[in-house]
Each structure stands twice: as structure tokens, then as C-alpha cells.
C-alpha angles and dihedrals in degrees: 000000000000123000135214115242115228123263094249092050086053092049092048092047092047088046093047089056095044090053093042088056093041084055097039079052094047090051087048098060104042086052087056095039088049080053098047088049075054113061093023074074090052106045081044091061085051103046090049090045094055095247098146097054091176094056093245134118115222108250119280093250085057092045089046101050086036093060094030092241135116127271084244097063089037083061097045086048087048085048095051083047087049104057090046074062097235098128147016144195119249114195108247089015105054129204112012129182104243100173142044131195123207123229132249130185141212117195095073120053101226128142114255107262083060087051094053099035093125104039094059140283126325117201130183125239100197102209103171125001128164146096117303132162119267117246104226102261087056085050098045093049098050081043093246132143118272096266107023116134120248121176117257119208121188112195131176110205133207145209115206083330092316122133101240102150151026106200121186112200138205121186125168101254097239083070105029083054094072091050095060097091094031127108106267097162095062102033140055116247083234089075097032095066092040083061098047101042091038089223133106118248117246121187141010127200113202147173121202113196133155123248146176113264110248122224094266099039095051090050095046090047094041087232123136111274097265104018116149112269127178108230117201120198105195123182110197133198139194119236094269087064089256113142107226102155125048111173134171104209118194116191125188103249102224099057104047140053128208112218143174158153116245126188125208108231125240 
């Protein structure tokens, strides 16, 4: 004899079920969200390497039987592109590389033009340059007295006319005093103070974090207020171990990668 079940036991058992395929369906796309995060690192590596020289990406369906994945994961990992703003889809094309973003290493310590040299020309906008007196943690760092002035120097730089970086400068003042007539605009400050003091740099001590564009220096760099920007405080000395050049760099994100090469000690 068979028996009907009750009504509740019905609705609980239909409720269970519901739940467990919301939740199937919940699994399902943040696996495939965890594998789109996957391969938009990969494709990343390839677009900054230069990988697609014609500009454009291979179809969906090839990226998706190249990294063993679906369509619908290739698409999430093209939107993710998408939104850092490194490609785009043109209608009748596909996927095009829209963006590039210029290399800088680590491991030298060299000014930025030296850096770029082969990606193109960098020139200085001097926006605000003077004596001002030090706060005390700039003090502190070029080993001055809280109050000395240092001169402060304000640049916006440029890649082939693009906007890539906002650097604030500190320099003590019985060096900085010699680069007031120089040509800043031209020429890094690395080899401006190599110049005046007549002495090599030596070495440079620097952290590289990630912060939220404020207001002016969204506006100075043309980036979205609150765009992601990398910001890297160096601290750099002459060969003798003096500080003579504390800067906050911040470079627009999208146009600019950090590298290096790092060896494991012994």
C-alpha cells in the first residue's frame, strides 16, 4: 500500500531541492568566475608581451579549445579585460587590443626617461617647483632638521604626449638650489643631481603599493576619480649613503607595468 505523503513533508522536500540547485547554480558560477580570473591573467601576460602582433585576439570558440575551458568562461575573462580597459570588441573584427602598457623595471635604478627610452619620449610639465619647508617625515627621511627647506618640485610626465605619471619631489635645498635654473623639463633629476654634486647615485630604497586616485591627481593624470594608481615612494642616495631625493610617484595603472629580477639568497 502506498501512502500519500503530507502536504508539509511535500513542501520541505520541494524547498530542500530548490535550495540544493540555487546553490548547485551558485558553485557553478563562481567556478567559473575562479577560471575566468585564470586565463584573463593569461591573456594579460600575452597582450603586454606583445603576443597578438596584429592587434587582434583569436575567436572565443580558439581561446576556448586552446585553454580547455567554455565560451562562457573565455567571455567573462574578455569582460574582465574589458573593464581594465586593455581591449575591446569591434563589431565584424572581434576582440582588439586597444591599450598598451610600458614596462618598468626594478631591479636598476635608473629615472624614467632612461627607463622608456625605447618605448618613445618622456617630457616634464613642471607644475610647481621652489623652496618650502620640509614636514617632519620628509625631514626625517633625507635626515634634516623638522623645518628645513627642501626644495619641492611637482612634475607631470609624459609618454609620446600621454599623461603616465604624477611625481612629488624633495630634494635638501644646498643641492635643489643648483636645479633651479636646469632643464627639468628635458632631463631626469637623476641626472640632474649627478651633474650638480658631481657624485653617482648609489642606492634607492622604494614601496610600491596601490591607491584610489584623488580628486587632483585624477584630474592632472586624466584618469577616472578613484581609478587604481601604483604609487612608488623611492628614497634615493648618493654613493657616499646621503639621501638627497625623496619622491611619491603615482603612475596610472593601466598604462604601466612594474618588473624584476629577483634572486633567492644563499
Amino acid at each position: 500500500m502506498v501512502r500519500a505523503m503530507p502536504s508539509d513533508r511535500i513542501r520541505d522536500h520541494a524547498g530542500q531541492g530548490a535550495a540544493t540547485t540555487v546553490a548547485a547554480h551558485r558553485a557553478r558560477r563562481r567556478l567559473r568566475a575562479d577560471r575566468a580570473r585564470q586565463l584573463a591573467d593569461l591573456l594579460r601576460r600575452q597582450l603586454l608581451t606583445g603576443a597578438f602582433p596584429d592587434g587582434t585576439l583569436p575567436h572565443e570558440s580558439a581561446l576556448a579549445t586552446e585553454y580547455g575551458t567554455s565560451r562562457n568562461t573565455v567571455r567573462e575573462a574578455l569582460d574582465l579585460l574589458r573593464a581594465e580597459g586593455l581591449v575591446a570588441r569591434q563589431p565584424g573584427v572581434g576582440t582588439v587590443v586597444v591599450a598598451h602598457k610600458y614596462p618598468h623595471g626594478l631591479d636598476r635604478l635608473m629615472g624614467l626617461a632612461e627607463t622608456l627610452r625605447e618605448h618613445g619620449r618622456v617630457t616634464n610639465e613642471v607644475r610647481t617647483m621652489g623652496p618650502a619647508p620640509a614636514p617632519a617625515p620628509v625631514a626625517g627621511r633625507l635626515q634634516l632638521a623638522p623645518g628645513t627647506d627642501v626644495l619641492y618640485i611637482e612634475r607631470l610626465r609624459r609618454l609620446n604626449g600621454l599623461p603616465l605619471s604624477l611625481d612629488l619631489t624633495y630634494i635638501p635645498l644646498d643641492i635643489g638650489t643648483e636645479l633651479l635654473g636646469a632643464d627639468l623639463e628635458n632631463t631626469d633629476v637623476f641626472r640632474l643631481l649627478e651633474a650638480v654634486t658631481g657624485r653617482r647615485l648609489g642606492h634607492a630604497e622604494i614601496t610600491l603599493e596601490a591607491v584610489s586616485a584623488d580628486t587632483h591627481s585624477a584630474a592632472v593624470l586624466e584618469a577616472p576619480r578613484g581609478a587604481a594608481v601604483l604609487m612608488l615612494e623611492r628614497l634615493t642616495h648618493l654613493a657616499d649613503g646621503r639621501p638627497v631625493d625623496l619622491e611619491f610617484i603615482r603612475f596610472r595603472g593601466d598604462r604601466i607595468t612594474m618588473s624584476g629580477l629577483l634572486h633567492r639568497s644563499q
